[in-house]
C-alpha positions in Angstrom: 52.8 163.6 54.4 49.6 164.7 52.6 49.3 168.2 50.0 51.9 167.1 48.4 54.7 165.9 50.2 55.0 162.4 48.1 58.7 160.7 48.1 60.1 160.7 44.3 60.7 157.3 42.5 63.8 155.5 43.5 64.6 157.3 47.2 65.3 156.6 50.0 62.4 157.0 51.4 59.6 155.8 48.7 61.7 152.3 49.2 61.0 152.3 52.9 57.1 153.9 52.7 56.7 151.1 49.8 58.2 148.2 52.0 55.6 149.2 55.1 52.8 149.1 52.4 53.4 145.9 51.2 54.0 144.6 54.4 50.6 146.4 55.6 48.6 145.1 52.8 49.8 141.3 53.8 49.3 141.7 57.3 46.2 142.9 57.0 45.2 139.5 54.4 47.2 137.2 57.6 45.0 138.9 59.9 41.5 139.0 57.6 42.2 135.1 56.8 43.1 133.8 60.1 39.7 135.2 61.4 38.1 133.3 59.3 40.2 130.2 59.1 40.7 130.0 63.0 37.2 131.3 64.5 36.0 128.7 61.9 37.5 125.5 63.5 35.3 124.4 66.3 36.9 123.1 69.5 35.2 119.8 68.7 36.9 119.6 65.7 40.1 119.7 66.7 39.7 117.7 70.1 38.8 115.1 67.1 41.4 115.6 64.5 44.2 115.3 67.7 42.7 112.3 68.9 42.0 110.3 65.9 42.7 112.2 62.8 45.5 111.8 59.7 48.8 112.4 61.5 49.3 115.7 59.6 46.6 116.8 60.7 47.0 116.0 64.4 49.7 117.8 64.1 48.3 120.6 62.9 45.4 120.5 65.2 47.8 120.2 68.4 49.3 123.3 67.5 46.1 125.3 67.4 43.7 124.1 69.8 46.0 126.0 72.8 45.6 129.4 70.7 41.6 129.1 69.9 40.5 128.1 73.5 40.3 131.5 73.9 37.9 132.4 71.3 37.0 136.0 72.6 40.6 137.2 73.2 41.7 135.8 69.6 38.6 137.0 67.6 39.9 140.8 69.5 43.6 140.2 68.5 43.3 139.4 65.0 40.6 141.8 64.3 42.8 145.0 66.4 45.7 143.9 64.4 43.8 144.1 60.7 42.6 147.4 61.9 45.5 148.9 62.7 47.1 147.8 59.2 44.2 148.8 57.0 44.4 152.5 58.9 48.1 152.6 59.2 48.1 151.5 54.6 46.9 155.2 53.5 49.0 157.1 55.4 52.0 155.6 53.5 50.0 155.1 50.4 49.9 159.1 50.8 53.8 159.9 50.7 54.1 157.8 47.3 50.8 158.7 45.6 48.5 161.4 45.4 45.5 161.8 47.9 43.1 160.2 45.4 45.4 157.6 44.8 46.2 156.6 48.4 42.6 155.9 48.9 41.8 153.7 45.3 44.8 151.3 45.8 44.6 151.4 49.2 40.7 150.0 49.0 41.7 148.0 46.0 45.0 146.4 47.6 43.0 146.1 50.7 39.6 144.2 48.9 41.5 142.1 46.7 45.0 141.1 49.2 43.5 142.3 52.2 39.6 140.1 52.2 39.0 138.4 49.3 42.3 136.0 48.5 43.2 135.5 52.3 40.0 134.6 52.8 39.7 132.4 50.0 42.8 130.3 50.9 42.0 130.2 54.6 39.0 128.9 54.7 40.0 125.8 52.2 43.2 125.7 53.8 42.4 127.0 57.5 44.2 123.9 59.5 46.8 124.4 57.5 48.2 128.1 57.7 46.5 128.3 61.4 49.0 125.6 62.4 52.0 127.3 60.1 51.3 130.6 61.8 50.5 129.6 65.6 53.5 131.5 66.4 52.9 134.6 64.8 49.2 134.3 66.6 51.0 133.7 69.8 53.0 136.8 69.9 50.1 139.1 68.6 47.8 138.1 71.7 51.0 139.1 73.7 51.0 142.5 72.0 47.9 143.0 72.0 47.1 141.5 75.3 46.8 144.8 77.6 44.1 146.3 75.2 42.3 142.8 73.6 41.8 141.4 77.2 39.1 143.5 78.6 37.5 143.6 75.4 37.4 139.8 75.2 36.2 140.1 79.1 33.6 142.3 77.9 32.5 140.0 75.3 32.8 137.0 78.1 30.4 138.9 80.5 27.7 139.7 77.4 27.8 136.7 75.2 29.0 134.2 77.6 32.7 132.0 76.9 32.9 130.2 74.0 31.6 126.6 74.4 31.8 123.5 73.1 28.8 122.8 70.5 28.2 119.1 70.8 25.5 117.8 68.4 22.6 116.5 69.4 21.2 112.8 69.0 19.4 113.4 66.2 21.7 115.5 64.3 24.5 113.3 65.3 22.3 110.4 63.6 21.6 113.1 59.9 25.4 113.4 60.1 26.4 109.6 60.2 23.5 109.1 57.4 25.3 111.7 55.2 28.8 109.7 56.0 27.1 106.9 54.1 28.2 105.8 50.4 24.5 105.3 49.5 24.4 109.4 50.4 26.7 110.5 47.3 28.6 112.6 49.1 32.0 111.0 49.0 31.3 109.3 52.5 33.2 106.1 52.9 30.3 103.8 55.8 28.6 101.3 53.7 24.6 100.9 54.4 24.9 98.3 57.1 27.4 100.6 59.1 25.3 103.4 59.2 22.2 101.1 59.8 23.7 100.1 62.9 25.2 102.8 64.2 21.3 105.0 63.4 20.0 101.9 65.6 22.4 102.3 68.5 21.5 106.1 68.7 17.5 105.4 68.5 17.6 102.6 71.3 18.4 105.0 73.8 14.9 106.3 73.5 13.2 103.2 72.7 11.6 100.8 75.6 10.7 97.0 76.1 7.1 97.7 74.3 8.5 99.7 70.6 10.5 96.2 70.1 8.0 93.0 72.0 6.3 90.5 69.9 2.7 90.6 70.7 1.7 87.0 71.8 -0.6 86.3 68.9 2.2 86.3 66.6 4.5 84.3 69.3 4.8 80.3 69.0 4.4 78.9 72.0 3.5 75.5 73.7 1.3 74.5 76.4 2.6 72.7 79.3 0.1 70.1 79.0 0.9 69.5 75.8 3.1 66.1 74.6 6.3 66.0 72.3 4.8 63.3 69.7 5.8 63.5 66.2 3.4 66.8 65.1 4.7 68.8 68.3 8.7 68.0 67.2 7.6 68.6 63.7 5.6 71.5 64.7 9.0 72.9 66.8 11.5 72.2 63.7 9.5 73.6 61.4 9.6 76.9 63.3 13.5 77.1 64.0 13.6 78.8 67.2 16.2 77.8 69.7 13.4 78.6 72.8 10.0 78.0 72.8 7.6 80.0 75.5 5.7 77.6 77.6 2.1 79.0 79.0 -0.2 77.4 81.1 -4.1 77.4 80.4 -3.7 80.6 78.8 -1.0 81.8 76.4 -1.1 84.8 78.0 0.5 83.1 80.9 3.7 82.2 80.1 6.0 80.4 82.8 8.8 79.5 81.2 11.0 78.9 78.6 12.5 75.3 77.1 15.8 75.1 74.6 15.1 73.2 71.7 18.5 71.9 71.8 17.9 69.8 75.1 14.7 68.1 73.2 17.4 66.1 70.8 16.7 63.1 73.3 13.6 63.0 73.0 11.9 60.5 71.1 8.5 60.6 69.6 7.0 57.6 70.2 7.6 58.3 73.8 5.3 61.3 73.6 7.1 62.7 76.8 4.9 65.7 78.5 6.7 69.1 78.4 6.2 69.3 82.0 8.5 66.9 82.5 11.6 68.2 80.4 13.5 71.3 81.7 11.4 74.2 81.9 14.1 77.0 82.5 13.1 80.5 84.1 12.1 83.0 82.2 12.6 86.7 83.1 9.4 89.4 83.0 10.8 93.2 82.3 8.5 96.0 82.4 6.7 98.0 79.1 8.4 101.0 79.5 12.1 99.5 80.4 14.9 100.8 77.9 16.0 98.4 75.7 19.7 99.2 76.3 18.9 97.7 80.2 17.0 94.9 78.6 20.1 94.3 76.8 22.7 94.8 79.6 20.6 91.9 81.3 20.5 89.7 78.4 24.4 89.8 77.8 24.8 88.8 82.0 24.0 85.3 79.8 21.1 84.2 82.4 18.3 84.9 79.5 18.1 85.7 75.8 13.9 86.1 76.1 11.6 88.1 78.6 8.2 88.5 79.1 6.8 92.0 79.0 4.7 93.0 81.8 2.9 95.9 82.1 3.4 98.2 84.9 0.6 99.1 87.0 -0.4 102.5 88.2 -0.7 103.2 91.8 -4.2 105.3 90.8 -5.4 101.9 89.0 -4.2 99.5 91.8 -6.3 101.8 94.8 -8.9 101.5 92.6 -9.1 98.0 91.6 -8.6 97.2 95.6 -11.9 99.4 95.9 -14.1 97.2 94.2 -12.7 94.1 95.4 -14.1 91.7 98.7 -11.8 91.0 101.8 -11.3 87.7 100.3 -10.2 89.2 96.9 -7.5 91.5 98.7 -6.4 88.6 100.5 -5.7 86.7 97.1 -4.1 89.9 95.3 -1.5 90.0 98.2 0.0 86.3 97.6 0.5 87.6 94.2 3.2 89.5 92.5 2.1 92.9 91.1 2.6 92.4 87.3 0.0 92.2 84.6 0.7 89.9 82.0 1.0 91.4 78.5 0.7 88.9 76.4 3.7 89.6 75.1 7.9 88.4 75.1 10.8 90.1 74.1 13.4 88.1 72.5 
């Protein structure tokens, strides 16, 4: 075809060399964009779109998750077939134009409707045309299965398969805070949504002692103590719906009382809290999550708990070392917890 061999304007021929080159130049932009449009789209991100997003584009998704599953064998098949087109362009650029000429539109056709403008639509547009040309995709990795296959092994055996990229806790929280209107990115979660949903993430790795009230800032009653006028006042005036109740000590607390059940009570009568309903109140430890905390609080038996904290078997041997007989005797009959001072509520 080269030294001078080109077709003449208007044959046969320079009809049929032109055709090819066209169709060259726009396979090799369908194959340049699709590499970036497809490798692009994450297998996350389409598990999502099918499952929850705009009905076009779960359409769209459905029709291209099969085809990128195989990340490996598709990168080899689109990049073979772009290969073989941007090759295959001067050799027919060559029987229409000179030598010289072949190579300066073939790099320009090739840069311009071969890179830059595929490109350039696909990865705006990448669900889109991936979806419209599944097909096409489909019967290139049949083509070019017997020779893209053991590449894409290859690759497998190196690099590993493709796999899914999930985010991790804290980038998932950065990633609901940039959803947020207050963000100015165009997301549509007001303030308090992504307050709440930053919470949920962070009380994984929060326990019973980031989130207890120490016991100095905790109103609480004695059990000796009598419901006369300034102890009702006292309780109104504080608008909690429970009220710890200690004994001696407000570090040990026994119980709880609902305000509610002190509307018979009449203060004149200056009735004893000991003898109104002092209900049960649940001790957790200082390092228990706060989502088991919570799991026990919605069973509906509490809404409050003491925090307790737990003792070391190192510090138990040792306290039990410098103890008497009698003293052992005595830590036996009790339960192993070291009150806190504090409740959780």
């Amino acid at each position: 075809m080269a030294g001078g061999s080109e077709e003449r304007c208007c044959e046969a021929m320079f009809w049929v060399y032109l055709i090819i080159s066209v169709g060259l130049v726009l396979f090799a932009g369908l194959m340049s964009g699709l590499t970036l449009g497809l490798m692009s789209l994450s297998l996350v991100d389409l598990e999502v779109l099918v499952k929850a997003g705009k009905p076009k584009d779960q359409l769209h998704a459905a029709k291209i998750l099969p085809v990128v599953k195989n990340q490996h064998l598709l990168l080899c098949t689109l990049l073979i077939g772009n290969s073989l087109a941007m090759e295959a362009l001067p050799i027919f650029l060559d029987s229409l134009v000179p030598a010289w000429g072949a190579i300066l539109i073939s790099v320009t056709l090739i840069l311009t409707f071969g890179e830059i403008i595929p490109q350039a639509v696909c990865s705006r547009y990448g669900l889109s045309v991936g979806a419209k040309t599944a097909g096409v995709v489909r019967l290139l990795l049949l083509i070019f299965f017997p020779v893209a296959y053991p590449i894409s092994k290859l690759l497998d055996w190196l690099l590993g398969k493709g796999h899914v990229a999930l985010m991790r806790r804290a980038e998932l929280k950065t990633l609901v805070d940039m959803h947020g209107n207050e963000a100015g990115k165009g997301g549509e979660l007001t303030h308090d949504e992504t307050t709440i949903i930053a919470g949920a993430l962070e009380l994984t790795q929060k326990t019973a002692q980031d989130s207890m009230t120490t016991i100095s800032e905790t109103f609480s009653l004695d059990i000796n103590s009598k419901l006369d006028m300034y102890t009702l006042g006292l309780i109104m005036s504080k608008g909690h719906s429970r009220v710890p109740i200690y004994s001696g000590s407000p570090t040990n607390i026994i119980g709880l009382i609902l305000v509610k059940n002190l509307i018979t009570c009449r203060p004149e009568d200056e009735v004893p809290i000991r003898n109104v309903t002092i209900r049960r109140i649940p001790r957790v430890y200082d390092d228990l999550p706060l989502y088991d905390i919570l799991n026990e609080f919605q069973k509906g038996h509490s809404h409050m708990a003491v925090v307790v904290k737990r003792i070391k078997d190192s510090d138990l041997t040792t306290e039990k070392s410098k103890t008497s007989p009698s003293d052992n005797r005595m830590d036996q009959s009790r339960n192993h917890y070291e009150a806190h001072g504090r409740d959780i509520g």
